[in-house]
N, C-alpha and C positions, 0 to 999 in steps of 0.2 A: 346231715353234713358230716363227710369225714373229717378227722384231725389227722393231721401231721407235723410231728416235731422236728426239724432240720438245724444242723451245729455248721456255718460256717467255720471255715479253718484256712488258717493260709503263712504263709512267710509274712513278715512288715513287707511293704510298697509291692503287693501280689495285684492287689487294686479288690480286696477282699471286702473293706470296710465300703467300698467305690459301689460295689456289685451289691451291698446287702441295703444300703442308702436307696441304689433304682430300684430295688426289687420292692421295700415296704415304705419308701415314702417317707410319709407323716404317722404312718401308725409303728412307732415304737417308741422307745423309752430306756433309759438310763438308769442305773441300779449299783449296786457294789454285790459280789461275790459274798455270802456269810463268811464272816470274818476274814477276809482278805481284800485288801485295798485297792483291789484291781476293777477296774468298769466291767460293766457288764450291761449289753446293748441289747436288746428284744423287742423285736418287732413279729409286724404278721402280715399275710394278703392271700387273697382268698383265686383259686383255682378252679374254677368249675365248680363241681359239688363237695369243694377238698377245703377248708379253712388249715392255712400252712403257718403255721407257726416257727421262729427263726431265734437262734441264740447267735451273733457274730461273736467270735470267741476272741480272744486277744490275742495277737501276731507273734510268732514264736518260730522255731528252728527248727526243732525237736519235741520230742515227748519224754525227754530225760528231762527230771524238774530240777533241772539246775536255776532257771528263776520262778519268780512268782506266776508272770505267765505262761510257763511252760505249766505249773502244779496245777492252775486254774482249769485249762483246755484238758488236761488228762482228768481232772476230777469229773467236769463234767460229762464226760464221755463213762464214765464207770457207776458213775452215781445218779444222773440223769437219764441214762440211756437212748439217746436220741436215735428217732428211726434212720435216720440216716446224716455221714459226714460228709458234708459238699467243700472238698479240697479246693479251694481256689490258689491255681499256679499262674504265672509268668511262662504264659509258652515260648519268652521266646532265652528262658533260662533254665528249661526243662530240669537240665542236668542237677540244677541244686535244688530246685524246687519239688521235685517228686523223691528226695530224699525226706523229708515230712509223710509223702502218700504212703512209702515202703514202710514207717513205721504205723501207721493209721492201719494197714493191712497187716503186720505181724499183728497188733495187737486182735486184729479179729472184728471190728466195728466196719459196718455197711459204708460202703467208703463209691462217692463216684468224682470224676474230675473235671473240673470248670474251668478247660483251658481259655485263661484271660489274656487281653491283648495281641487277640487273632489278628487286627489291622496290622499290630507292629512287624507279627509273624510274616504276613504276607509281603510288609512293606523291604524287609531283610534278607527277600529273595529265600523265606524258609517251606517245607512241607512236609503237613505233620498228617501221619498214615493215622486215621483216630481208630480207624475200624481197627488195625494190627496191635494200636495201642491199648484199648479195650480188652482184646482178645489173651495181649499176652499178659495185663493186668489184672485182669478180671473184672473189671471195675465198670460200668460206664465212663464215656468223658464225651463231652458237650464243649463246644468251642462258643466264646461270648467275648462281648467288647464289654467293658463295665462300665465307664464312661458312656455308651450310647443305650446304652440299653438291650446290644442287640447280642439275639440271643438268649435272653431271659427266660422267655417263656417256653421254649424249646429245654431249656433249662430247669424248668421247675417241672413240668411235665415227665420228664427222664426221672428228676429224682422223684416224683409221686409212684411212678411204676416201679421204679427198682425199690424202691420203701415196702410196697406192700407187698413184692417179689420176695425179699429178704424175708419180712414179717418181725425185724428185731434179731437174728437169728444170726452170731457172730461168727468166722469163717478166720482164723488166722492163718498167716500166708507162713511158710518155714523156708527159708533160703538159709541155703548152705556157709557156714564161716571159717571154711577150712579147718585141716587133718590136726591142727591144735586149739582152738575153741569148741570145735564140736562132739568130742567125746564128754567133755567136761559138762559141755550146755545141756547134753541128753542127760547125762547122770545126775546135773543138779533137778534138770525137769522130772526126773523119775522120782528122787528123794520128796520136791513138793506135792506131786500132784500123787504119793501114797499116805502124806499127813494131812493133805487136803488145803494147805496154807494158802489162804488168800485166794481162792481158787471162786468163790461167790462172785468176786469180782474180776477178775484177770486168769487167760491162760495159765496154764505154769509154766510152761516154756520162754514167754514175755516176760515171765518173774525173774527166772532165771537168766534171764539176759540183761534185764534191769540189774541185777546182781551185779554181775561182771562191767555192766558199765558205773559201778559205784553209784547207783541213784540214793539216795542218802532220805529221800521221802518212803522209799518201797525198803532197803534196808532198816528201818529205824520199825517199821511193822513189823516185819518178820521177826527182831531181836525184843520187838514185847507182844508178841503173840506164840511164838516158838525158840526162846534165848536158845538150846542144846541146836536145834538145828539148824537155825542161822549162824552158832558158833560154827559148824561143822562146813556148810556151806562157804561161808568166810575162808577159810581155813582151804579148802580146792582151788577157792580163787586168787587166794594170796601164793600158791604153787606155780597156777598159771602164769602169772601173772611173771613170777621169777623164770618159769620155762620162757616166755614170750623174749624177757629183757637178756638171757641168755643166748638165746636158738636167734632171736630177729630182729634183736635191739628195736624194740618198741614194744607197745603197753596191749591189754587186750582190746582194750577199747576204740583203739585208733585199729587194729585188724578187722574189730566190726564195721567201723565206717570203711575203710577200704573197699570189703567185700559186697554193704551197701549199693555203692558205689559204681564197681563193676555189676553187679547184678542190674543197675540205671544204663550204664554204658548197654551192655547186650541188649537191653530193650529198646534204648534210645536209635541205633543202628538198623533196626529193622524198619523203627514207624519215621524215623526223621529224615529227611534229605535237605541241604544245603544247594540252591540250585542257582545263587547267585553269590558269590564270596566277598566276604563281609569287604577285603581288602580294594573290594572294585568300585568300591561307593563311599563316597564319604558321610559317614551319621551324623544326624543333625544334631542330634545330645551331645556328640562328640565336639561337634564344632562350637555353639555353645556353649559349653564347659570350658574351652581353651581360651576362653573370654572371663565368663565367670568367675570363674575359680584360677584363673591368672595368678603368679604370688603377689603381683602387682597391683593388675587393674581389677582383679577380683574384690580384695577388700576396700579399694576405693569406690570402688560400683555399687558393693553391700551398705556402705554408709551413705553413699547419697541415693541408694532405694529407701535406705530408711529415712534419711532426710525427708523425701520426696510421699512418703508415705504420712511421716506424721503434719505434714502442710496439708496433705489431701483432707487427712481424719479431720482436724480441726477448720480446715476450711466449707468443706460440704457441713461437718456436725451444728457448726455454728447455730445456722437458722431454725433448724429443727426443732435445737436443744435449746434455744429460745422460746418458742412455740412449747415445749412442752411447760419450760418455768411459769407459762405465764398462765397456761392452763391450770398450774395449782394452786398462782398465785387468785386466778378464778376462784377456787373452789373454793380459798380459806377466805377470800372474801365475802360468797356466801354463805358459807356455816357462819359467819360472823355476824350477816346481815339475823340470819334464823334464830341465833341461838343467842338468848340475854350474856350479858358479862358476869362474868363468874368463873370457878374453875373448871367445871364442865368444855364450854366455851375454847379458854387458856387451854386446857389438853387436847381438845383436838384439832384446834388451830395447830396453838406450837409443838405440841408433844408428836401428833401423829401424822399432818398436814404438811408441816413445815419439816420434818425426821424425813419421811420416807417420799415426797415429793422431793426432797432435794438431792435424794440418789435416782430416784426414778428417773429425774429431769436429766440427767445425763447418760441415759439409755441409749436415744440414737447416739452420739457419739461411739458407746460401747457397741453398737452394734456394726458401723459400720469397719471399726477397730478390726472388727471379728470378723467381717467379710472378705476383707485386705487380707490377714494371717492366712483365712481357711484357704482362697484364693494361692496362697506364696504354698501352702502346704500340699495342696492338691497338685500343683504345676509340676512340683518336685524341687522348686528353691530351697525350700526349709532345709534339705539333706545336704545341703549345698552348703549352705552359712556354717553347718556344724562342722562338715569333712574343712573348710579354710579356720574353723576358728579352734582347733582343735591341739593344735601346735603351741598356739598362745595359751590356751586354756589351760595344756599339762604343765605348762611351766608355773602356775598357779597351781597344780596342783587338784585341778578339775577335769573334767572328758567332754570331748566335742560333745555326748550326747549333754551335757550339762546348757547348752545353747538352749535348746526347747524350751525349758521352764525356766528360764530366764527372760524369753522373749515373751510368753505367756503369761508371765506374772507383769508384764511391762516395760519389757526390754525396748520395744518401738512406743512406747508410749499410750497406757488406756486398759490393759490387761489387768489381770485380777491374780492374787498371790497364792489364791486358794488351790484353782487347777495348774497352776505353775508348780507348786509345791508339789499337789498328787502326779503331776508330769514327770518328777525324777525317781519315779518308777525304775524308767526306761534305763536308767544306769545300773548295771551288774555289780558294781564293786562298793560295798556297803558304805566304807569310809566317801567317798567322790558321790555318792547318792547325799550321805547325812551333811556334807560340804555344802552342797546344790543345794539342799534343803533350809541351809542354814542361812545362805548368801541371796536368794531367791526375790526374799520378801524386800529386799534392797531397791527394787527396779520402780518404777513412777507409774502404780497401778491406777486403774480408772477411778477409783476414792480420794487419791493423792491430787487428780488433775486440776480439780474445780480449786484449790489451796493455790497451788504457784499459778493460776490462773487469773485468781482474787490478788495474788501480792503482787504479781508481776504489770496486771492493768492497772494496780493502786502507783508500782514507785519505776517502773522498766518496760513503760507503754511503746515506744520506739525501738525497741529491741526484741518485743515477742517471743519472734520464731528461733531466733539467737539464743535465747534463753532457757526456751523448753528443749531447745536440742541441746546447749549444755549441762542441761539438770539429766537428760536421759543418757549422754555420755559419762557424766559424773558418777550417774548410777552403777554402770558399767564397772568404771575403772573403781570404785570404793569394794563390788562387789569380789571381782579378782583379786585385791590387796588383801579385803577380808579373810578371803579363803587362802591365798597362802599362809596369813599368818595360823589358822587356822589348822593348816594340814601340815605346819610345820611344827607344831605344840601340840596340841590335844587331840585332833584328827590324824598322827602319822600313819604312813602306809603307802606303798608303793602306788605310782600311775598305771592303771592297766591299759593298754593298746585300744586305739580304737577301730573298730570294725563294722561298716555301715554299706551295706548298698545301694549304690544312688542309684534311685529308679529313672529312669527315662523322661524328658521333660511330654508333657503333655497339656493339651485345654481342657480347665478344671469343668466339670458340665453345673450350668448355674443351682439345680436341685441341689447337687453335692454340696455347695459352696454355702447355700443357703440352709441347708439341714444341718452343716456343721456352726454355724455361724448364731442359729437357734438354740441350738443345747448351750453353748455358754453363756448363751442372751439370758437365755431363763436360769441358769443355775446365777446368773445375778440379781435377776428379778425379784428370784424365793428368796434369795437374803436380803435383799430389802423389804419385802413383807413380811419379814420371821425375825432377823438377830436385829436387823435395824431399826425395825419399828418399835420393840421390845427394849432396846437401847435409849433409843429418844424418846420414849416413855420416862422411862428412869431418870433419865439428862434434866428433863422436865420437872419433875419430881424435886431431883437435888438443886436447882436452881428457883425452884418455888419455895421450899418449907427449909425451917421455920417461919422462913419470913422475922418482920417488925414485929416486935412486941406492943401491948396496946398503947402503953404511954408516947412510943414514936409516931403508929398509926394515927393517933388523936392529934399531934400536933400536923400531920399533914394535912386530916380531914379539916379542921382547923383550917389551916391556912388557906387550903381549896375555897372555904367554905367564904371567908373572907375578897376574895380574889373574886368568886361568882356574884357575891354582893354588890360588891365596886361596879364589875359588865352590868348590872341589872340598874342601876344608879346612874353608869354615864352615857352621854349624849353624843359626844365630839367622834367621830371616826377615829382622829388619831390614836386620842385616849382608850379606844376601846381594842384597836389593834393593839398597843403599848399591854392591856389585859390579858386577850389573848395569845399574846408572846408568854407573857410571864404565867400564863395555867399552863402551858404546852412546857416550859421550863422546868414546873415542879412536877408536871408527870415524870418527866424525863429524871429529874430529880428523887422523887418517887420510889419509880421503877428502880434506881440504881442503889439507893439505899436497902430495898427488899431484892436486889439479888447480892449486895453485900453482906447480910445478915443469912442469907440462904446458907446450907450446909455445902453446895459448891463456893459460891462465894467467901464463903469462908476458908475453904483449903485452897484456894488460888491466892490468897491473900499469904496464909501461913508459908506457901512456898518463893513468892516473889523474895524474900532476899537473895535468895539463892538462884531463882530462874533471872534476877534482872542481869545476871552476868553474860549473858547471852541476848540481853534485850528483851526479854518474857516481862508484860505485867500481870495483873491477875487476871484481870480478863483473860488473855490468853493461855493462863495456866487452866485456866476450866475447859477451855475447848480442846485442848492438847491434849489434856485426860481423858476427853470424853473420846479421841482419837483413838486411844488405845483400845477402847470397845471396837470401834469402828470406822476409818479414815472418814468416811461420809457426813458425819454429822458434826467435823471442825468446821466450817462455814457455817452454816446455821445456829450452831451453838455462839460461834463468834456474833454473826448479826444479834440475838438474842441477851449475850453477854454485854453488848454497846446498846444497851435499851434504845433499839431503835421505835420505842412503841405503834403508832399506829402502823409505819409503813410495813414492806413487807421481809420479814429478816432472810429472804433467800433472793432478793433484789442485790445481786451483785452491786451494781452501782449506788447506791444506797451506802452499801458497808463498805463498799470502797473507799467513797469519800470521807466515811467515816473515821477511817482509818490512817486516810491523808493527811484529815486534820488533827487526828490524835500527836501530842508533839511526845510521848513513847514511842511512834513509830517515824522509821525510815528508811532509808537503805538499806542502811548497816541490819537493821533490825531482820527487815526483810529478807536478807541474803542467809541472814542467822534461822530465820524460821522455815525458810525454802532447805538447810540441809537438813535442818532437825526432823522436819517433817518428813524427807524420803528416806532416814535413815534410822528412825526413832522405832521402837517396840512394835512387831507386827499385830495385826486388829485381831482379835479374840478369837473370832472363824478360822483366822489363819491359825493363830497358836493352836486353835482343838487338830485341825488337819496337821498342823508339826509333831505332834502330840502323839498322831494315831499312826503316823508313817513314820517316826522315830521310837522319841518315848516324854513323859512327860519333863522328864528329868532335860532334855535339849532345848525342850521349849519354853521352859522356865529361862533355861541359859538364854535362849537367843531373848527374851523380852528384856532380861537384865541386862547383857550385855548388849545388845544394839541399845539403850536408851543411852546407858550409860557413853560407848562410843559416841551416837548424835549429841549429846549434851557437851560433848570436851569438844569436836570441831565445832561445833553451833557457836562455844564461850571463844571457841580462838577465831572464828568470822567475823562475830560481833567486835572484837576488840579490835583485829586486825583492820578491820572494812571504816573503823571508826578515824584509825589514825590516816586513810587513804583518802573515803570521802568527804 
């Protein structure tokens, strides 16, 4: 069987990641870049006698690495060598979109084109000459719908022939940059390509024009592989550069794009025809958007989608995620039946049964969360919310792109803070990235949910939906506050422009919706099987030992021991229930004393003068803490921490009413642990990912400073909420 390597490439919203989803399915996988924090998607599907292998590269503009996914898509194209680049464009945007192909072909790489969105082409009265486009290209191009599928395989076929046509064998295009770039570009080409610089990997002509556009990735090589000649080179361009701002008032780089540009125009004129003007038909995007994105009924529409959204999640997840609690509740009850009492027993019930079913048990929930988002992201909403919320956002001191991983971390409620975090990627401006990053973890992630869930059915059962949709607004507006202060003190620096092209709305195709909907399902999954099980191990652990000393132990066993005598003695029913009350008492009893003396129990005790300003007793200071590892396993830690002994500590109602009757809890209480908890120190996975997409030094600060912050409004709730209710 042959192999074949293929790199998609595309602009964002080309329908690139849409066409690489139809083409492999279920067969790919999710990865990071070595050492760069950017996804990396690879899949495969098999051809005839061809096994095709497929890298979807990350959506970019250009091949100048001015960001991380621009550096990514060029490395791999120089370092991997893929036999061929399948350019997926927007045909019916040609013009900007084959400003990407014209760099793909300077650089020399087997390049053909996947004109995507041939329905919308035809539907805008467009026609596209593909034979004249080919020709004057060089390239192949293959028209496809990506959303249908159609076209695929007609697609995959083109690029298996022109793959082994090529054979690897790179072919750079040279278009002319006018009577003042191009003497320079040849001379700087001549200097490289005689010392040989970089030449294993890139034309030198490419080099040379990476030069003049200041790529600062391909500069920074040349100045520690060649300092004298790169000095020298620098030095031609800094001339230029002053000739350009003299002779044309403008820079060399904006002349490149220009001539770009035109060299698209003369091609586009020969293969394109307009045979229906746009001006005679009213577009349905267009119409749509004058709704949407209204100043008005835009952002009123956006909030009661999201209203309408988080009613659905929890309405449909309800039964599911029932069904699933009870299935574990199954399972610990028969490892319990199997296995003697002991700690054997005790850790796999509570440590690993009761840990990592109590985040599993709220999967569907998180899944159908993610079906909803993939759905609004595929349609083209998502581009929407950011272009209306983008206005607000800078006055905060953030960028419409900062919307994504706000929503993703839990913005509509159920998200997770991890790919929220890795989401502000997508922000160019370092300062408005590390903001995003900072304010993110603030949103009411699917860890957080099962918490105001438990306190809200325990004290604000009449008011539910009320409630979870002011905890996700609050979320919101605590986050915006944050980051002004934020970019107004230690983050300062300018708001940069936002720049986003809303793609076309469309119907999301269910494979796409369900394949996107999968990868986050499971990247929640492995963390429940990996830091959370790992975590409630531990939890375990520090709520088990030391334990009673033996002079304690002796007087309970004692006592049991008494108390079983008496049952074995009496006759009367009443008296023997009156027994069994009081053994079931001193378990309870028991229990509470051996998780007091426990090394949890103990620093929930040491912190309670200080946590009851806020309402915290030590019970709760243990599971709070154990929050910090992980938002998932405050609910169970709490069942656990209220020796609920036999029942089952992830039986919501159980710990509810246990918590009803505690007279430490109430309202007041409850409103204090609902902010603390969405506001409090992000879970340990989050901090390593703030860690690795800042630096350690930030995500130390944000653990410090968000407790601290949740701690001072939690005390002013609690006090306040005391003197109201």
């Amino acid at each position: 069987m042959n192999k074949r390597y293929l790199a998609f490439a595309g602009n964002p919203n080309s329908g690139k990641t849409t066409l690489f989803n139809t083409i492999t399915g279920s067969h790919q996988h999710v990865g990071n870049y070595p050492g760069i924090t950017v996804d990396r998607k690879e899949g495969s599907t098999i051809l005839d006698n061809n096994k095709i292998d497929i890298v979807d590269l990350p959506g970019c503009y250009s091949l100048t690495a001015y960001t991380q996914e621009e550096l990514v898509s060029r490395q791999v194209l120089v370092e991997e060598r893929p036999d061929l680049v399948v350019n997926v464009v927007d045909a019916t945007k040609l013009e900007r979109h084959l400003y990407l192909t014209i760099q793909f072909l300077e650089l020399g790489v087997p390049v053909m084109l996947a004109l995507n969105m041939m329905d919308d082409v035809r539907s805008k009265g467009i026609q596209i000459n593909i034979e004249q486009l080919q020709q004057d290209l060089g390239c192949p191009a293959v028209g496809t719908v990506a959303r249908t599928g159609a076209g695929k395989e007609e697609l995959l076929r083109t690029a298996v022939d022109f793959a082994a046509k090529r054979n690897g064998v790179w072919q750079p295009l040279t278009i002319s940059y006018g009577p003042d770039v191009d003497p320079v570009l040849e001379c700087l080409s001549g200097m490289l390509e005689e010392a040989q610089l970089l030449q294993e990997k890139y034309p030198p002509r490419w080099v040379a024009l990476k030069y003049i556009e200041g790529d600062d990735s391909i500069i920074e090589q040349g100045r520690t592989l060649a300092p004298e000649l790169s000095r020298q080179m620098e030095a031609r361009i800094q001339t230029l550069r002053e000739h350009c701002l003299k002779t044309l008032n403008t820079f060399p780089e904006a002349l490149i794009a220009d001539y770009r540009y035109g060299f698209i125009t003369a091609l586009l004129k020969k293969s394109v025809v307009v045979t229906q003007p746009q001006s005679a038909r009213l577009d349905l995007t267009d119409n749509i958007d004058s709704v949407l994105t209204h100043r008005v009924a835009g952002p009123a529409l956006m909030l009661a989608l999201l209203y309408t959204m988080f009613h659905v999640t929890f309405t449909l997840g309800e039964y599911p995620m029932e069904l699933t609690h009870r299935f574990f509740a199954l399972l610990a009850d028969g490892v319990t039946a199997i296995l003697p009492d002991g700690m054997l027993q005790s850790l796999i019930v509570s440590g690993v049964i009761d840990g990592v079913g109590g985040v599993l048990g709220f999967v569907p929930l998180i899944m159908i969360m993610f079906i909803i988002i993939a759905f609004l992201e595929d349609s083209g909403y998502m581009a929407r919310m950011a272009y209306m919320l983008d206005k607000i956002f800078r006055s905060f001191g953030l960028h419409g792109s900062s919307v994504m991983p706000f929503i993703i971390s839990g913005g509509i409620a159920g998200g997770c803070a991890v790919p929220g975090v890795m989401a502000a990627r997508t922000l160019r401006s370092p300062k408005e990235k590390l903001a995003t990053i900072l304010t993110a973890p603030f949103m009411p992630c699917g860890a957080k949910i099962p918490v105001f869930l438990l306190l809200i059915g325990a004290f604000f059962t009449e008011h539910r939906a009320a409630m979870m949709f002011s905890i996700t607004l609050g979320a919101w507006v605590m986050a915006l506050l944050v980051a002004r202060i934020l970019r107004s003190t230690i983050i300062r620096g300018e708001s940069t422009p936002f720049v986003m092209e809303l793609p076309p709305y469309r119907l999301p195709t269910l494979q796409g919706v369900l394949i996107h909907m999968w990868e986050r399902t499971w990247e929640y999954i492995k963390k429940a099987g990996t830091v959370v099980l790992a975590i409630s191990v531990l939890i375990w652990a520090g709520m088990t030992f030391p334990g009673l000393d033996a002079e304690q132990e002796e007087q309970f066993v004692a006592a049991r021991f008494q108390l079983e005598q008496s049952l074995n003695s009496t006759t009367t029913p009443a008296q023997q229930e009156q027994i069994l009350a009081a053994l079931k008492e001193l378990e309870h009893s028991h229990s509470l004393a051996t998780l007091k003396h426990s090394a949890a129990g103990r620093l929930g005790q040491m912190l309670e003068p200080l946590t009851s300003l806020a309402g915290f007793n030590w019970r709760t200071n243990i599971a709070l803490i154990g929050g910090v590892a992980a938002k998932e396993v405050i609910v169970s830690t709490l069942g656990t921490a209220y020796s609920l002994g036999e029942t089952d500590v992830d039986d919501s109602s159980s710990l509810m009413t246990r918590i009803q009757k505690d007279p430490d809890w109430n309202r007041a209480t409850a409103i204090s642990a609902i902010i603390f908890v969405l506001l409090y120190a992000p879970c340990f996975v989050t901090i390593v990912v703030m860690a690795r997409e800042s630096s350690w030094g930030w995500a130390m600060f944000a653990l410090v400073f968000n407790t601290t912050l949740a701690f001072i409004l939690a005390c002013a709730a609690y006090q306040g909420a005391l003197l109201v209710l």
